[in-house]
DORO-514139 format. One record per atom (N, C-alpha, C, O): atom name; residue in one letter; x, y, z; residue number from 1. Coordinates in pm, whole numbers, plus 50000, padded with zeros to 5 digits. Example, Ala and Ser with C-alpha at 12.3 -4.5 7.8 and 13.67 -1.06 7.14 Angstrom:
atome; residu; east; north; up; num
N; a; 51319; 49431; 50780; 1 $
CA; a; 51230; 49550; 50780; 1 $
C; a; 51320; 49670; 50780; 1 $
O; a; 51424; 49668; 50846; 1 $
N; s; 51285; 49775; 50708; 2 $
CA; s; 51367; 49894; 50714; 2 $
C; s; 51290; 50003; 50787; 2 $
O; s; 51341; 50114; 50804; 2 $
END
This chain:
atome; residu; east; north; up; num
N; x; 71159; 57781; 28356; 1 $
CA; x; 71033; 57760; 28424; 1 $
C; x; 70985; 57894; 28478; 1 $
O; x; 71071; 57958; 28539; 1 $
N; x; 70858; 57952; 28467; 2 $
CA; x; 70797; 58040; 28510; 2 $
C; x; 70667; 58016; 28602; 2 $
O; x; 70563; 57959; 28568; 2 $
N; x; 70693; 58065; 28711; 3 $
CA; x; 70604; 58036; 28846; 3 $
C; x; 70542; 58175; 28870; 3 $
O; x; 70612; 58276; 28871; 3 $
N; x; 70391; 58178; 28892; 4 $
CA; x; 70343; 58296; 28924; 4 $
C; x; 70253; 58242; 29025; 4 $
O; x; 70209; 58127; 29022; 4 $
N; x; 70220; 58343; 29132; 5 $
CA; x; 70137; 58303; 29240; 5 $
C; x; 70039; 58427; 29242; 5 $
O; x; 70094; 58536; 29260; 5 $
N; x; 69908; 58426; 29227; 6 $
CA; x; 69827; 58576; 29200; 6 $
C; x; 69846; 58693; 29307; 6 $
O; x; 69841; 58814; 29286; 6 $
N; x; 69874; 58614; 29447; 7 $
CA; x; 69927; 58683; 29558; 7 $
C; x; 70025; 58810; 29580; 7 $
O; x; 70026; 58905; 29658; 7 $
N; x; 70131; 58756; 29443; 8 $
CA; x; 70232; 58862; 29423; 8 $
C; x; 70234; 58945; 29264; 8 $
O; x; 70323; 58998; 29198; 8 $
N; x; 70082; 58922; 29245; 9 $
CA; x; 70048; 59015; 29099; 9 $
C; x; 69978; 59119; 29111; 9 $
O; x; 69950; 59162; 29223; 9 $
N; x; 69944; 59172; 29015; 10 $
CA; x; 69859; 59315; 29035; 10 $
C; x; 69715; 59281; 29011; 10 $
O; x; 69688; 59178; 28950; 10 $
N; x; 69634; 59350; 29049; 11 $
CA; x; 69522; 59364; 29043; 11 $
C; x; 69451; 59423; 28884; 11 $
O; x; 69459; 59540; 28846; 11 $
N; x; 69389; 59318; 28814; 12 $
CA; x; 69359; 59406; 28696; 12 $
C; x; 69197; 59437; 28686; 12 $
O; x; 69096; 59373; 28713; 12 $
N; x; 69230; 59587; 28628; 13 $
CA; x; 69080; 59634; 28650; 13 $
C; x; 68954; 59595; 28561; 13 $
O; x; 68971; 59573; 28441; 13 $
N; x; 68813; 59586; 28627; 14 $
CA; x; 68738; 59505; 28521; 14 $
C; x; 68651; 59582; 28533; 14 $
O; x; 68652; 59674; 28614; 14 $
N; x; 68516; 59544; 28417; 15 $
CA; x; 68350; 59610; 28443; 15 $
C; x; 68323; 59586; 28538; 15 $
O; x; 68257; 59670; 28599; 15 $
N; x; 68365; 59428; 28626; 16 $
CA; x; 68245; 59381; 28712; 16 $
C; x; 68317; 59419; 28834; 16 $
O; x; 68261; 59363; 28928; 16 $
N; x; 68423; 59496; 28877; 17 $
CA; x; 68474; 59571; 29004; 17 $
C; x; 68496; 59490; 29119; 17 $
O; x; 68489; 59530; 29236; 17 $
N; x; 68533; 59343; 29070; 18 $
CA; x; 68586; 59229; 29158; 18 $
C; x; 68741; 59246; 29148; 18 $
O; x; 68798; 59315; 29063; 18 $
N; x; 68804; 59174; 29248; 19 $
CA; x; 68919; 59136; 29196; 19 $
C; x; 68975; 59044; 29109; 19 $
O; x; 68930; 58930; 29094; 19 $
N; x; 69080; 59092; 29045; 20 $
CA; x; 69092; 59006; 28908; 20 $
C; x; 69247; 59014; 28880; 20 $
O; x; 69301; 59124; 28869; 20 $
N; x; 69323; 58888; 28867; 21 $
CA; x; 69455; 58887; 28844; 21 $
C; x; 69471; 58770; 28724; 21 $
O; x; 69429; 58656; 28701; 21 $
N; x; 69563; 58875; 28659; 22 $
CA; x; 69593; 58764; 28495; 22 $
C; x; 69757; 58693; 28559; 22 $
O; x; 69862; 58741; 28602; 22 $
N; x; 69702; 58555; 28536; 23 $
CA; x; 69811; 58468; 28551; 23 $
C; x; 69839; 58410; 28479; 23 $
O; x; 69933; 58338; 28512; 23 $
N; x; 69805; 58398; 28376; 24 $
CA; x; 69862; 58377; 28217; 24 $
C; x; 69780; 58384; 28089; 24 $
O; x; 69674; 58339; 28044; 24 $
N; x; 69898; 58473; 28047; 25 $
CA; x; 69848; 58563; 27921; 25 $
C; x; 69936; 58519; 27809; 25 $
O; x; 70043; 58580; 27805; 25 $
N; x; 69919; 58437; 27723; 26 $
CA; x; 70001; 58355; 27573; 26 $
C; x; 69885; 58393; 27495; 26 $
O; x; 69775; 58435; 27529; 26 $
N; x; 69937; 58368; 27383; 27 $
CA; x; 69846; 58412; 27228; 27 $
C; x; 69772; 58311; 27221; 27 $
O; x; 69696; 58332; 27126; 27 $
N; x; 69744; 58185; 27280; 28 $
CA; x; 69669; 58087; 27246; 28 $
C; x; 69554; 58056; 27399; 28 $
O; x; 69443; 58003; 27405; 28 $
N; x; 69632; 58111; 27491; 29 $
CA; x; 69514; 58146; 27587; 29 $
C; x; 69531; 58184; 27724; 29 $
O; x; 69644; 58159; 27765; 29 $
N; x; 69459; 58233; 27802; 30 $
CA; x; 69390; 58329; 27917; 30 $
C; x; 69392; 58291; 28027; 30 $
O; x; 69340; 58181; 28014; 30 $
N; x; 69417; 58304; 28144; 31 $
CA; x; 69381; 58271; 28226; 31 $
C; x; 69385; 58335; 28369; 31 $
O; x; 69486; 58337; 28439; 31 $
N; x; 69235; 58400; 28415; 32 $
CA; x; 69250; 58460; 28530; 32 $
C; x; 69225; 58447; 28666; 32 $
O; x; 69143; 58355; 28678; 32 $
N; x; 69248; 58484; 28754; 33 $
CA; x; 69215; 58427; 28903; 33 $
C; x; 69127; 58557; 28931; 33 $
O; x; 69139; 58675; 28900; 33 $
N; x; 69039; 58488; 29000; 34 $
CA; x; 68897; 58575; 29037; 34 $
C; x; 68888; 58543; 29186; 34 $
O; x; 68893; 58426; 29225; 34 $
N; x; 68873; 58664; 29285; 35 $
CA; x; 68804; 58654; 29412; 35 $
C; x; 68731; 58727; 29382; 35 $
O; x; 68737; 58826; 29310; 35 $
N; x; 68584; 58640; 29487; 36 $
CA; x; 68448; 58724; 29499; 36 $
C; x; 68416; 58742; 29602; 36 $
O; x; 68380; 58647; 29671; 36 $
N; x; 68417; 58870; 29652; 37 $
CA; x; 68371; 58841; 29802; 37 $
C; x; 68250; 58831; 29828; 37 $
O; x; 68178; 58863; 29733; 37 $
N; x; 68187; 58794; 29936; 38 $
CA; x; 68026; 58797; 29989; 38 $
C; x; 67936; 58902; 29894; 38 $
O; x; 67956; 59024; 29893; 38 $
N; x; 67848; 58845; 29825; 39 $
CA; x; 67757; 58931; 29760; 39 $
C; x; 67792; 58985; 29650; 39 $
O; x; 67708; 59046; 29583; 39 $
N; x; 67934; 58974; 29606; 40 $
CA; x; 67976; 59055; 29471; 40 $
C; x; 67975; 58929; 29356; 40 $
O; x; 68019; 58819; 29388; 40 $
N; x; 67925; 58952; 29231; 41 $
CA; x; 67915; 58906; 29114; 41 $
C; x; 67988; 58967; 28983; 41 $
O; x; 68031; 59082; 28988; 41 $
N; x; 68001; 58900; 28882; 42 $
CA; x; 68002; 58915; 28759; 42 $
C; x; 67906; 59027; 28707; 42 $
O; x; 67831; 59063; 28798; 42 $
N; x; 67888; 59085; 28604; 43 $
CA; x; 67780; 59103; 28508; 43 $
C; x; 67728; 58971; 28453; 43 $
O; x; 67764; 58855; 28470; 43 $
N; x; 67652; 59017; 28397; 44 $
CA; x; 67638; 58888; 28260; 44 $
C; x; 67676; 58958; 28158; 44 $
O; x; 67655; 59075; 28124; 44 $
N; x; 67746; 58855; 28105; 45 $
CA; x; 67815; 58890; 27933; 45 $
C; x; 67824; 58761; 27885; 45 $
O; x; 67787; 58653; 27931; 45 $
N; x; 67905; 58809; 27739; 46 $
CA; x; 67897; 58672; 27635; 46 $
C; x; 68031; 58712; 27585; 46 $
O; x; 68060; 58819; 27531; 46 $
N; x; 68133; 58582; 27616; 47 $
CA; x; 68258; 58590; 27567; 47 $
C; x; 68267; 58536; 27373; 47 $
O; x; 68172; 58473; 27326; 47 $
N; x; 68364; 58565; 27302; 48 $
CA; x; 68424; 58513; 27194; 48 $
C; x; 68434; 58383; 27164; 48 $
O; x; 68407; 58328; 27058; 48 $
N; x; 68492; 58321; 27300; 49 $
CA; x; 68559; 58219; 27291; 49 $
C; x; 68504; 58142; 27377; 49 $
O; x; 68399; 58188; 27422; 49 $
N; x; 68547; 58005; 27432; 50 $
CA; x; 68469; 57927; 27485; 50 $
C; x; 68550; 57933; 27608; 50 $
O; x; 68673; 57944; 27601; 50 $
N; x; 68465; 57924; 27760; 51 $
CA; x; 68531; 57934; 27878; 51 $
C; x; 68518; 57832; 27948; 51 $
O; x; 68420; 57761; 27925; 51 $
N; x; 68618; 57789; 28063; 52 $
CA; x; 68630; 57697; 28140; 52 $
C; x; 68637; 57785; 28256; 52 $
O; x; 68693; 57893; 28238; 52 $
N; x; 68572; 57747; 28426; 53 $
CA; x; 68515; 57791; 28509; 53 $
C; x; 68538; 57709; 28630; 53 $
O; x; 68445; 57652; 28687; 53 $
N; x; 68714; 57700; 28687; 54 $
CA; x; 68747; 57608; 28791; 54 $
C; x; 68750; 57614; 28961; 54 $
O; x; 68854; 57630; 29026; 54 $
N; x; 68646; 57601; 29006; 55 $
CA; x; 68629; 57646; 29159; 55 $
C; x; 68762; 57582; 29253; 55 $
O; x; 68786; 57463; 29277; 55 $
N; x; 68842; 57712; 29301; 56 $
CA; x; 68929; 57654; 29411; 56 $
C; x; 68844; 57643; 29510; 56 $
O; x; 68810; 57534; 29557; 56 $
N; x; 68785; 57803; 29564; 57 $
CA; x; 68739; 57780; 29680; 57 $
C; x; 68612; 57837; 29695; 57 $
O; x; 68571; 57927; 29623; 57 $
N; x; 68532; 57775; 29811; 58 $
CA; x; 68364; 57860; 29792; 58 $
C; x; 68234; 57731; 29734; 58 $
O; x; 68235; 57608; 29725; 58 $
N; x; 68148; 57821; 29709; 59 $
CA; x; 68013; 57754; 29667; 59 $
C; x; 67961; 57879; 29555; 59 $
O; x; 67867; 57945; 29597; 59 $
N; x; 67988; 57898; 29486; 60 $
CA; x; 67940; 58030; 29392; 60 $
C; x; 67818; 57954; 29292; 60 $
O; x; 67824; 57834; 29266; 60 $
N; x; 67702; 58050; 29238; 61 $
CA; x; 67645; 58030; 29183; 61 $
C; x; 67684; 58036; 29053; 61 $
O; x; 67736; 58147; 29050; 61 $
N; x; 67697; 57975; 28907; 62 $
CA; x; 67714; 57981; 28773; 62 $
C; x; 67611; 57976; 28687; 62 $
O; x; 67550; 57872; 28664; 62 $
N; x; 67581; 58109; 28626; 63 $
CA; x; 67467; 58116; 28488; 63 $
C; x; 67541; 58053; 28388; 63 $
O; x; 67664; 58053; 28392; 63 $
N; x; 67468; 57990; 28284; 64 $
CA; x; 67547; 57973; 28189; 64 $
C; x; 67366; 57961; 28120; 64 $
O; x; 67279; 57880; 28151; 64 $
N; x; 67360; 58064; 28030; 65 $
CA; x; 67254; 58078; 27925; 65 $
C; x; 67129; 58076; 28029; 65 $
O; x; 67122; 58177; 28099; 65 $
N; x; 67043; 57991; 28046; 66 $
CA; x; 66897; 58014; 28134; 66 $
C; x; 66942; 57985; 28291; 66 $
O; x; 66901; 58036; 28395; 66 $
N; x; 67070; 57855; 28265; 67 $
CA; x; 67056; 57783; 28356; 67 $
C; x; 67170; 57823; 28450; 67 $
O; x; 67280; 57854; 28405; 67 $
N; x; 67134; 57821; 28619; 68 $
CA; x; 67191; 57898; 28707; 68 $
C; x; 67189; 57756; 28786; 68 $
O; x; 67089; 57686; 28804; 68 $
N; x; 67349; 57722; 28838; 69 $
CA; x; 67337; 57602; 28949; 69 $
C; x; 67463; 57681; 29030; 69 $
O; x; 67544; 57763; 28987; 69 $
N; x; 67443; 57612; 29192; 70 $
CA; x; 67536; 57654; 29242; 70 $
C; x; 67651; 57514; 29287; 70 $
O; x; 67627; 57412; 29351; 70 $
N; x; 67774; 57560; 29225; 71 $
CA; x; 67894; 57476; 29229; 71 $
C; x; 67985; 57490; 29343; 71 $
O; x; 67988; 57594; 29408; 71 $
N; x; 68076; 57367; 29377; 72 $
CA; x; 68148; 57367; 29456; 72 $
C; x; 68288; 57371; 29441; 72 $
O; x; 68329; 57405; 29330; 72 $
N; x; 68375; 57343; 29533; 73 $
CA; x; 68528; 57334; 29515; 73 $
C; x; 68563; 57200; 29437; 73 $
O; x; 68527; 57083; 29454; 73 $
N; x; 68623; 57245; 29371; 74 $
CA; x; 68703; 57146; 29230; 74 $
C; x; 68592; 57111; 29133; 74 $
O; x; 68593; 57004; 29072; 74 $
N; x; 68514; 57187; 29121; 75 $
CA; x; 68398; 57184; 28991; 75 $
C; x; 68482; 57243; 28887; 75 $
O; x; 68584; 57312; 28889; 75 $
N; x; 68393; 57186; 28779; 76 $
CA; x; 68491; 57271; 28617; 76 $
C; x; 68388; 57234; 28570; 76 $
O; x; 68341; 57122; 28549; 76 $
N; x; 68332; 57398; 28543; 77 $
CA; x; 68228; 57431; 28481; 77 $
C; x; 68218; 57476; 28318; 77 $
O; x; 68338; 57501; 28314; 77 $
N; x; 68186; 57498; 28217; 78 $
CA; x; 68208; 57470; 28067; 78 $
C; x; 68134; 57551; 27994; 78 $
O; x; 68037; 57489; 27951; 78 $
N; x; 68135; 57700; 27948; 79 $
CA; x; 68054; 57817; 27910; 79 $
C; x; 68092; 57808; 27754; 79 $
O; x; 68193; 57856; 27704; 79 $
N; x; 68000; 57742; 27692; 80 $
CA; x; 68049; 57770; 27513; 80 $
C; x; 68070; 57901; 27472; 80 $
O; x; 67999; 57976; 27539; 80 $
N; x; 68142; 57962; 27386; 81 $
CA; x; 68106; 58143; 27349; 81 $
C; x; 68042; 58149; 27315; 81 $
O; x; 67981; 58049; 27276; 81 $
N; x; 67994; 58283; 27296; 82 $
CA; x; 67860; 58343; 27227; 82 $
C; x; 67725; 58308; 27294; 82 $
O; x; 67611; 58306; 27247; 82 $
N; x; 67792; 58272; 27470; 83 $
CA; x; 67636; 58217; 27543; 83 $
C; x; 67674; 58339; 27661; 83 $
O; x; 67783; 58371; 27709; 83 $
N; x; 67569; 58378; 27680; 84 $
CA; x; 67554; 58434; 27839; 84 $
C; x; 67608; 58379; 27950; 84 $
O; x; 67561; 58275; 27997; 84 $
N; x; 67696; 58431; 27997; 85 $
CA; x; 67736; 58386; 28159; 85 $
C; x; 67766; 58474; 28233; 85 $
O; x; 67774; 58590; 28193; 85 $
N; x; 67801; 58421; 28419; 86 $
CA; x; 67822; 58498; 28483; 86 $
C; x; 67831; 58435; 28637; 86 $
O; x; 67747; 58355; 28679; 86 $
N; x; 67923; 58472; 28702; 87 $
CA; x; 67932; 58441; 28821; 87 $
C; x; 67856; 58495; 28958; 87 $
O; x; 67803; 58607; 28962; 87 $
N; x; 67857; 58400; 29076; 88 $
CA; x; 67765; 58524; 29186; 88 $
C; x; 67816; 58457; 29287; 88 $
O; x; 67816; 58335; 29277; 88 $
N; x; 67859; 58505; 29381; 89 $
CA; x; 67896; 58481; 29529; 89 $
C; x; 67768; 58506; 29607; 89 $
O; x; 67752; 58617; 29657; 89 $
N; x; 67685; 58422; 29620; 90 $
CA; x; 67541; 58431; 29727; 90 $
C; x; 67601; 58394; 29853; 90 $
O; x; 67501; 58401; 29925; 90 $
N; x; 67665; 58371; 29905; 91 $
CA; x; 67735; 58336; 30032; 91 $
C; x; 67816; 58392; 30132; 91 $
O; x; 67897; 58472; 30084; 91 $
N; x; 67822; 58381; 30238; 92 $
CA; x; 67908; 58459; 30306; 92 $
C; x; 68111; 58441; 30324; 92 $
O; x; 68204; 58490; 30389; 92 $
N; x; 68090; 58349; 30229; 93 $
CA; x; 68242; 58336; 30227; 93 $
C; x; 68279; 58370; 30079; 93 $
O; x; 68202; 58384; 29984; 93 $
N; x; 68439; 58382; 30080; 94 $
CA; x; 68511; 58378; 29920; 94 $
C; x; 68500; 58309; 29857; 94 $
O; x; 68483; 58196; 29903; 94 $
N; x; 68502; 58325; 29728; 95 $
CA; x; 68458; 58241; 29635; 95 $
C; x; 68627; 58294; 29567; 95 $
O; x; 68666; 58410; 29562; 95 $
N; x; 68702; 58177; 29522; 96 $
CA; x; 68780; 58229; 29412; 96 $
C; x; 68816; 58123; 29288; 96 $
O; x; 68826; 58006; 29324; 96 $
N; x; 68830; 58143; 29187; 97 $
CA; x; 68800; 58069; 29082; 97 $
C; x; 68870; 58082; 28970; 97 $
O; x; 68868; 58200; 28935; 97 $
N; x; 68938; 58008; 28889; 98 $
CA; x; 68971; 58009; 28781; 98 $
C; x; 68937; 58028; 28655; 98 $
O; x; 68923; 57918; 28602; 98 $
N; x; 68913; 58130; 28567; 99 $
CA; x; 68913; 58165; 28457; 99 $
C; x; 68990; 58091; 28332; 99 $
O; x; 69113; 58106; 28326; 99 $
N; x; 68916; 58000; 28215; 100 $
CA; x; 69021; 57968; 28098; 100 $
C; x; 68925; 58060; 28024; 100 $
O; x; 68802; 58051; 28014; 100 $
N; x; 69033; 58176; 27960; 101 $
CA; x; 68968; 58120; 27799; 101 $
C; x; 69028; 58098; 27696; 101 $
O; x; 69136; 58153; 27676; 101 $
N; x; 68967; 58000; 27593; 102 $
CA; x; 69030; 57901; 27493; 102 $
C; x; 68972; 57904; 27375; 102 $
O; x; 68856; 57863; 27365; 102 $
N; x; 69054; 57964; 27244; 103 $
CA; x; 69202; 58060; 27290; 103 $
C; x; 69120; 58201; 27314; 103 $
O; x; 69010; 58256; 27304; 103 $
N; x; 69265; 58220; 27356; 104 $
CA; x; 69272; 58382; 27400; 104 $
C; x; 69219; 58448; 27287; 104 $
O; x; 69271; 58452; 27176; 104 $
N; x; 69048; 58532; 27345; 105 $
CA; x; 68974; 58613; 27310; 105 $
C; x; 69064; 58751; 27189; 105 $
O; x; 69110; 58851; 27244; 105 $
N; x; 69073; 58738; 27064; 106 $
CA; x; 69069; 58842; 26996; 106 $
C; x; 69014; 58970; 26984; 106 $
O; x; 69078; 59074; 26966; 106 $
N; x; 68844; 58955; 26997; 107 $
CA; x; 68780; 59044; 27034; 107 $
C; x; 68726; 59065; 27161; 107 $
O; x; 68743; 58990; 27257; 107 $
N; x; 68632; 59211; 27160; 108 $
CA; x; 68594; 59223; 27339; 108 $
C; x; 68507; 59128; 27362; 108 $
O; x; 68445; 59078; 27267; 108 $
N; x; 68484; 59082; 27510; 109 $
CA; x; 68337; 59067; 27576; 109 $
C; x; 68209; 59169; 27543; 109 $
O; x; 68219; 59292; 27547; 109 $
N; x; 68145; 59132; 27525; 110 $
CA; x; 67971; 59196; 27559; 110 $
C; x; 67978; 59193; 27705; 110 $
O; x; 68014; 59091; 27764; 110 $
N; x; 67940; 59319; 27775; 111 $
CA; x; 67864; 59347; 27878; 111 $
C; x; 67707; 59372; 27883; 111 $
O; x; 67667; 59486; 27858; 111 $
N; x; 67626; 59280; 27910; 112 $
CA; x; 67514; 59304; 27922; 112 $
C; x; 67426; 59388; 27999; 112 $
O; x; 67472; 59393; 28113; 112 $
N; x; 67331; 59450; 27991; 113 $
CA; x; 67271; 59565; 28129; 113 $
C; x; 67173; 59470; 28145; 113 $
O; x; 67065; 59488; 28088; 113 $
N; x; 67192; 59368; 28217; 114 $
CA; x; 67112; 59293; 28346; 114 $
C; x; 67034; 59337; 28437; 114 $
O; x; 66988; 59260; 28521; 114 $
END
């Protein structure tokens, strides 16, 4: 059995200069833990693969292609690939959130200049 808690992982570095910890990394798929603090966002980009988007904690806003709603704790939100998305902390508290992606991206993300 393998137990990881993001608490006692490293910090991995991204475009969007949030914090970002990989808590599981298999050949079939991804998965990262994201804190956002007050005012910090995503870019917008367009993944490979298709993403899943699981709010622990917070109220964060989610683009997904035109459409921008803001979600709550235990939402699971559903980004097909090859669509625009992106996260946003409009709020004064943390937002932290779960990252799938399914499967694990072969090629890069697109970063968009938004």
């Amino acid at each position: 059995m393998e137990i990881r808690n993001y608490k006692n992982l490293s910090n991995v570095a991204n475009p969007h200069g949030i914090q970002s910890t990989k808590i599981y990394d298999k050949d079939h798929a991804l998965i990262m833990h994201l804190i956002l603090k007050a005012g910090e966002g995503l870019k917008p980009h367009i993944t490979p693969v298709d993403v899943a988007f699981y709010v622990l904690e917070g109220e964060p806003s989610i683009l997904i292609g035109e459409e921008k709603i803001k979600v709550k704790k235990d939402d699971l939100i559903e980004s097909p690939k090859n669509i625009i998305h992106s996260i946003y902390n409009e709020t004064e508290n943390d937002v932290r959130i779960l990252v799938m992606k399914l499967p694990k991206p072969i090629s890069q993300t697109k970063i968009l200049d938004k």
